[in-house]
C-alpha positions in Angstrom: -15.3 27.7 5.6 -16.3 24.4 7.1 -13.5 22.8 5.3 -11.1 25.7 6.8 -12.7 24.8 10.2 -12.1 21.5 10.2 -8.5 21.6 8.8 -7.6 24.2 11.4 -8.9 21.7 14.4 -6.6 18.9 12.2 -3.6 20.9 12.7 -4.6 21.7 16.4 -4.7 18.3 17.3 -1.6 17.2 15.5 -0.3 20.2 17.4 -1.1 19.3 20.9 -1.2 15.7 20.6 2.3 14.1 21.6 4.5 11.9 19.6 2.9 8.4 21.0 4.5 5.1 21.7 2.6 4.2 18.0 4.7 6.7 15.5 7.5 3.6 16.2 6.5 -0.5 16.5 8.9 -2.6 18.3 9.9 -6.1 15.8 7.8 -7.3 19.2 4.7 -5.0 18.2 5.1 -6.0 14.3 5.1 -9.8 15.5 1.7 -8.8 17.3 0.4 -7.3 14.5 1.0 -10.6 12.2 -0.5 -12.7 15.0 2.5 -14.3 15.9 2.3 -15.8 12.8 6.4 -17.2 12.8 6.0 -18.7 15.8 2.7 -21.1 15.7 3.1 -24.5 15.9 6.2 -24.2 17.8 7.8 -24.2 21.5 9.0 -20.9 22.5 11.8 -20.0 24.4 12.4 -16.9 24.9 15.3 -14.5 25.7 14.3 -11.5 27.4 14.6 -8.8 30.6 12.6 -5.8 31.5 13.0 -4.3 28.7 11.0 -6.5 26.9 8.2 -4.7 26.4 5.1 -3.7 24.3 4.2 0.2 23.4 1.5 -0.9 26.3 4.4 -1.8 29.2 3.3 -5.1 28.7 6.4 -7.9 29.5 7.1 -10.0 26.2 6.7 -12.7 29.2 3.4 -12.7 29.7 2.4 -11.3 26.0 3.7 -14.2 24.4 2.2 -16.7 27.6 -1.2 -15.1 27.1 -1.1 -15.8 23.6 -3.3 -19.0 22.1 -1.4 -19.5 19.7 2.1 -19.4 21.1 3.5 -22.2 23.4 5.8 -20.1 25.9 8.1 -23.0 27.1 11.0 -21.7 29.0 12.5 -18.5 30.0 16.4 -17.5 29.4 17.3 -14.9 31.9 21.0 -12.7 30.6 23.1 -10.6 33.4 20.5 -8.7 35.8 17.9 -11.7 35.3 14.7 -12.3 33.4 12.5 -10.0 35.7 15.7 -7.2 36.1 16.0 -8.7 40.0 19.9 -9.6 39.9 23.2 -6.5 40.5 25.2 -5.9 37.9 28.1 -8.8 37.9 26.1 -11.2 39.9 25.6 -14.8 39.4 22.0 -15.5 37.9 20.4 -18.9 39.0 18.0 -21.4 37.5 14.6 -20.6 39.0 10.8 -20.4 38.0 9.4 -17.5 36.9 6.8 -16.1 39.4 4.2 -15.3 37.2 3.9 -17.8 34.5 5.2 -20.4 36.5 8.0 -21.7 33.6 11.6 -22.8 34.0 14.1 -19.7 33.5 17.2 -20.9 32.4 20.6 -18.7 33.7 22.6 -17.5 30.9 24.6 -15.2 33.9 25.8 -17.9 35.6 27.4 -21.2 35.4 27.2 -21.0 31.5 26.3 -17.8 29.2 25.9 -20.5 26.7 22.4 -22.2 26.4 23.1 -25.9 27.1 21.4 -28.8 24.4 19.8 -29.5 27.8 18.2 -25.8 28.1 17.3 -26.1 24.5 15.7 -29.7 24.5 12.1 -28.3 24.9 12.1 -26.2 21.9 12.0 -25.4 18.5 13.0 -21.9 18.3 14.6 -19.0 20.5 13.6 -15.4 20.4 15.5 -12.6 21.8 13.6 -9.4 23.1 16.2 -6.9 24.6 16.6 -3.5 24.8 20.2 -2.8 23.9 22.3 0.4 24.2 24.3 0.6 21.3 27.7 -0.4 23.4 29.9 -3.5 22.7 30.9 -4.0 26.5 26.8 -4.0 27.1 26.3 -7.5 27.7 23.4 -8.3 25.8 24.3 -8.5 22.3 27.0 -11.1 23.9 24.4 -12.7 25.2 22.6 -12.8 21.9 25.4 -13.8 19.8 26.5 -17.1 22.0 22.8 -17.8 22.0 22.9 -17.9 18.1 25.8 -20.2 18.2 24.1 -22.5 20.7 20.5 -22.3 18.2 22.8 -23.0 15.1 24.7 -26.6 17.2 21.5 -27.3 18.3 19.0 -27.0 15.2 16.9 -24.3 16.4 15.6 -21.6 14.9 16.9 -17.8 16.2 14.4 -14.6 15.9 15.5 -11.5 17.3 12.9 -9.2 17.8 14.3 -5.9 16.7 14.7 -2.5 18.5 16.0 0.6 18.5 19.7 1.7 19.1 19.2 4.0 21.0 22.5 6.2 20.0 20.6 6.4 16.6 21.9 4.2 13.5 25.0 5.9 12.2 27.1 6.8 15.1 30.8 4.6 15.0 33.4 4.9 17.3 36.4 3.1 18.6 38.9 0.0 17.0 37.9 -3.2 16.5 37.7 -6.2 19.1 41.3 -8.0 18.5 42.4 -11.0 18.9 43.4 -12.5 22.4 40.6 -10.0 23.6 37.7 -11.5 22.9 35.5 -11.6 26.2 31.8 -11.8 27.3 32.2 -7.4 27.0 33.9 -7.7 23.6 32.3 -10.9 22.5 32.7 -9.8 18.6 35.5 -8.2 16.7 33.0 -4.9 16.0 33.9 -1.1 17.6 33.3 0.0 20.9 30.0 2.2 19.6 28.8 0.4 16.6 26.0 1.8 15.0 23.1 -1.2 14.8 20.3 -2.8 15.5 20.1 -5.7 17.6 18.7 -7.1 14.6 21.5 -5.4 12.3 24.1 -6.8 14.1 22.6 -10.7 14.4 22.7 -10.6 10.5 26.2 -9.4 10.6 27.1 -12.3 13.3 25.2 -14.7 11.8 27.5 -13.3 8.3 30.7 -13.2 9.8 31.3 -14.6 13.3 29.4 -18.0 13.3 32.7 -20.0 12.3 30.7 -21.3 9.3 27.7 -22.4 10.8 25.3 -19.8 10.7 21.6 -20.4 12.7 18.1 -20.4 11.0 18.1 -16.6 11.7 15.1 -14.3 11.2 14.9 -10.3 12.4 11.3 -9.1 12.7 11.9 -5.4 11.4 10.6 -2.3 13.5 8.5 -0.2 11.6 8.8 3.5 11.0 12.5 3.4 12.6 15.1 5.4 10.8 18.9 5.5 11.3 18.7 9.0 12.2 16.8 8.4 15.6 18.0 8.5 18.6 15.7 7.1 21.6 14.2 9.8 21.9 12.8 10.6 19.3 11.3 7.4 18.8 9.0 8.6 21.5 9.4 4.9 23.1 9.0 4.6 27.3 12.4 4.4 28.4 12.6 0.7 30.9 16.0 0.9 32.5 18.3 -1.5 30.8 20.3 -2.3 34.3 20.1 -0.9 37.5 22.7 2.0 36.2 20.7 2.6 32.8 18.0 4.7 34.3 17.4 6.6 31.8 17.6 7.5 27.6 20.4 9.7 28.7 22.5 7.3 30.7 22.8 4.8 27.5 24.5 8.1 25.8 26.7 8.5 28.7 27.9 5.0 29.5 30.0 5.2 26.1 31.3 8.3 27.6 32.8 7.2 31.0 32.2 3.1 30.9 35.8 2.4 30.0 37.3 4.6 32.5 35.0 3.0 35.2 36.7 -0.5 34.9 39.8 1.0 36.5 37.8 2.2 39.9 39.8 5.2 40.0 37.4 8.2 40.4 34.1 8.3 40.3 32.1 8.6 37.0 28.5 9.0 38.6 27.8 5.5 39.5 26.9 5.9 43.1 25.5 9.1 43.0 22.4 10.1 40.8 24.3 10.9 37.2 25.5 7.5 36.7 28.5 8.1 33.9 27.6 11.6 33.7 30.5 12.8 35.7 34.0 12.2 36.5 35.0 13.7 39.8 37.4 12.5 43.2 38.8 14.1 46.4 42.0 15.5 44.8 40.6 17.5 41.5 39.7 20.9 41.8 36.4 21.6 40.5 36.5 24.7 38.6 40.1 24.3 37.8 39.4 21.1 36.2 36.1 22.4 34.7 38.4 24.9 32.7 41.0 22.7 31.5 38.2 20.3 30.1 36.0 23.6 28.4 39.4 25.0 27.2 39.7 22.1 25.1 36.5 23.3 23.0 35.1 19.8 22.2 33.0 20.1 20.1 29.4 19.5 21.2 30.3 19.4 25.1 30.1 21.7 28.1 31.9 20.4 31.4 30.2 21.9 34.5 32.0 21.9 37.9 30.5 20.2 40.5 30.7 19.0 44.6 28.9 15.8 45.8 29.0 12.8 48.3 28.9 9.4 46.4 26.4 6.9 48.0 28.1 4.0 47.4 31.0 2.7 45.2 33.5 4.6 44.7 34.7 7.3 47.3 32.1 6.5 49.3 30.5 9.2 51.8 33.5 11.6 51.0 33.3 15.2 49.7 34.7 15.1 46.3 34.4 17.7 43.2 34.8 16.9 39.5 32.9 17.9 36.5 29.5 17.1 35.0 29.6 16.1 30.8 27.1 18.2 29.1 26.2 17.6 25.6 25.3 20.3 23.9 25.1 19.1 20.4 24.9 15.5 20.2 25.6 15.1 16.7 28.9 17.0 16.6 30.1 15.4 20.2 32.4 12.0 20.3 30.9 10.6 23.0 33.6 7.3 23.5 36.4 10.0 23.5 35.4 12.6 26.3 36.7 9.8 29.1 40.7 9.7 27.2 40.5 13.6 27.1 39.8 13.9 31.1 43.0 11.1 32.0 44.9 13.4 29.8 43.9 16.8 31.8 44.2 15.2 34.8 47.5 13.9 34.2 48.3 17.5 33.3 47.2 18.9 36.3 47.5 16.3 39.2 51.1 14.4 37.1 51.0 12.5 40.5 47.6 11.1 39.9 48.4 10.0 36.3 45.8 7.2 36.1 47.8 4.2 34.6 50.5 4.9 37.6 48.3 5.3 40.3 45.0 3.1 39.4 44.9 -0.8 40.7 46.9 -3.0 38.2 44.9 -5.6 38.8 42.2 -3.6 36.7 44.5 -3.4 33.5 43.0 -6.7 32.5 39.6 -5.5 32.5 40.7 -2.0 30.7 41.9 -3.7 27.9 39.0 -6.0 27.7 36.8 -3.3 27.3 39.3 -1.5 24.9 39.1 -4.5 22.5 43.2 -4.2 22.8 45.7 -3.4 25.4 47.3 -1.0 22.7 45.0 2.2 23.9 46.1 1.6 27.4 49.6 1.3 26.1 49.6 4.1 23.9 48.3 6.5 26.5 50.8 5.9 29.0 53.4 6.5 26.9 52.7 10.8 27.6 49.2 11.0 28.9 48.0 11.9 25.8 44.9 11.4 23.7 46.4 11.8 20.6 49.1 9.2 21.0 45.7 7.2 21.1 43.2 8.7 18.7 44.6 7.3 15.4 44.8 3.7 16.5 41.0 4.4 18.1 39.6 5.7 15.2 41.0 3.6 12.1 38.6 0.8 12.1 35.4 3.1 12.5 35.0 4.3 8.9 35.7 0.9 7.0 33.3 -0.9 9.6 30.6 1.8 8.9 31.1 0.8 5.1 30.6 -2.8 5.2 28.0 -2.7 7.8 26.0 -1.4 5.3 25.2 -4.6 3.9 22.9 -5.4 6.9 20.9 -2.3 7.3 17.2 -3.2 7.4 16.5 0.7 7.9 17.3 3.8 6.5 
């Protein structure tokens, strides 16, 4: 009986007490657990942003300053800055960090390149982001010319692995061809890729270091598994940028990021669903709401909706649009929701047909984003996803294939 009794208060507590920070350690928890073992003896720079973070909220800033046995030498701040103070876009200047008092070097700014001057002071770089799983998300850019500096330069390169937060086996979109490559398409990998941070630096350091790969080491999570979206890693969310708020906004911006280069309607940003939505003063909400749910996509709901952006796009005007809801996130194709919506609006507004109405001067950054001008050429051919979704989809399965070789979880 007292064995019963005491089982029974086991299985109450495992009931009631929530999935903690713990079930899942950050490469930047397993590299406090070994002591900081890799990186004694040497000077530390480090490669970070708010997201840097312990299961604590402690900054990997002052974690790695506070340590004894770690000299913290210099700080390397990517887009949005070191301390998450700079917009989206803007310049990112050479400073001193408040707190610690140590140089931050720009990598958003006149170079996204360390310099052999930023990298004089050291002996080894680590990299402590929070990525989204997104090959126009700047970070893993950011990453990967950082590796090509650290292998020129005869430093060492950890990456101190995290989650992707769109779990480990979802693939979408062509690869990155050439006379595309760009600091949002730094690497010939599809748009939604399916890796670690840590994942994909052994597949750059493999395959895109022009034969001189860096002195690369990926300190693994522990208890991560492909399967996982952020979620249910049970992780505190730290927004990524000032329009990744949330977990759920790094599943949207896959679904309306690519559309939102063209500044053509709005797609949330401004208002409180940032790339949630896609809305403008000439749809029709319920109209358009079913044209999109006649389409039965498979894991979605479109919801119609009214608001008054904030800023950006249409500004203080009344416009109406829909709201994405997924439904089922495993059967959903999140990259593909954005093409289906220019195709019902061409339908329904063929005056508004977004390749003969948007700003031309945003073609350039379309394609960018595309990885090729061919899905913006393809489109406009009829408005029609499936003049597209061939050429979209027929890297995806053979990437997913040889990606394999750089899985570090299961």
């Amino acid at each position: 009986m007292k064995k019963l009794k005491i089982f029974a208060a086991f299985v109450l507590v495992a009931l009631v007490m929530p999935l903690s920070a713990q079930t899942i350690k950050t490469g930047l928890e397993m590299l406090k657990s070994d002591n900081f073992k890799i990186l004694e003896g040497k000077r530390v720079g480090l490669i970070t942003n708010p997201t840097g973070v312990d299961n604590n909220m402690v900054s990997t800033v002052d974690i790695l300053f506070e340590a004894p046995n770690v000299n913290l030498v210099a700080l390397y701040g990517p887009e949005h800055g070191v301390r998450g103070d700079i917009h989206a876009g803007d310049k990112v200047d050479n400073s001193k960090d408040a707190s610690t008092g140590l140089p931050v070097y720009s990598l958003y700014g006149a170079t996204r390149k360390p310099t052999p001057e930023m990298l004089k002071d050291i002996d080894v770089l680590v990299y402590d982001i929070q990525d989204i799983g997104c090959r126009s998300f700047t970070y893993i850019s950011t990453m990967g010319v950082a590796m090509e500096a650290a292998a020129e330069n005869g430093k060492e390169f950890i990456v101190l692995d995290r989650p992707n937060p769109l779990g480990g086996h979802r693939v979408e979109g062509n690869l990155v061809e050439d006379g595309f490559i760009s600091f949002v398409s730094q690497f010939k990998i599809p748009y939604l890729y399916g890796l670690t941070c840590g994942e994909l630096a052994l597949m750059i350091n493999d395959q895109f270091m022009e034969g001189k790969a860096c002195d690369l080491k990926v300190v693994k999570m522990k208890k991560w598994k492909r399967k996982m979206t952020y979620e249910d890693t049970k992780l505190q969310w730290v927004p990524s940028s000032p329009h990744i708020p949330h977990t759920g906004s790094a599943v949207f911006y896959p679904v309306s990021g690519i559309l939102g280069e063209l500044g053509y309607m709005s797609i949330g940003v401004g208002y409180t669903i940032p790339f949630e939505m896609f809305a403008a003063p000439w749809i029709k909400a319920e109209e358009f709401a079913d044209s999109m749910n006649s389409l039965n996509l498979p894991g979605l709901k479109f919801r119609p909706m009214y608001l008054k952006p904030f800023y950006s796009v249409d500004k203080g005007e009344l416009i109406q649009g829909v709201q994405v809801h997924i439904m089922d996130y495993k059967k959903a194709q999140l990259s593909e929701i954005q093409f289906y919506i220019m195709q019902e609006v061409a339908r329904l507004y063929p005056d508004r047909a977004v390749f003969d109405h948007c700003n031309k001067d945003r073609f350039n950054m379309f394609d960018k984003v595309s990885g090729s001008s061919k899905v913006r050429e393809l489109f406009s051919e009829n408005n029609s996803w499936a003049d597209v979704k061939p050429f979209w989809d027929k890297d995806a399965s053979d990437f997913k294939k040889a990606s394999k070789k750089y899985y570090l979880y299961r």
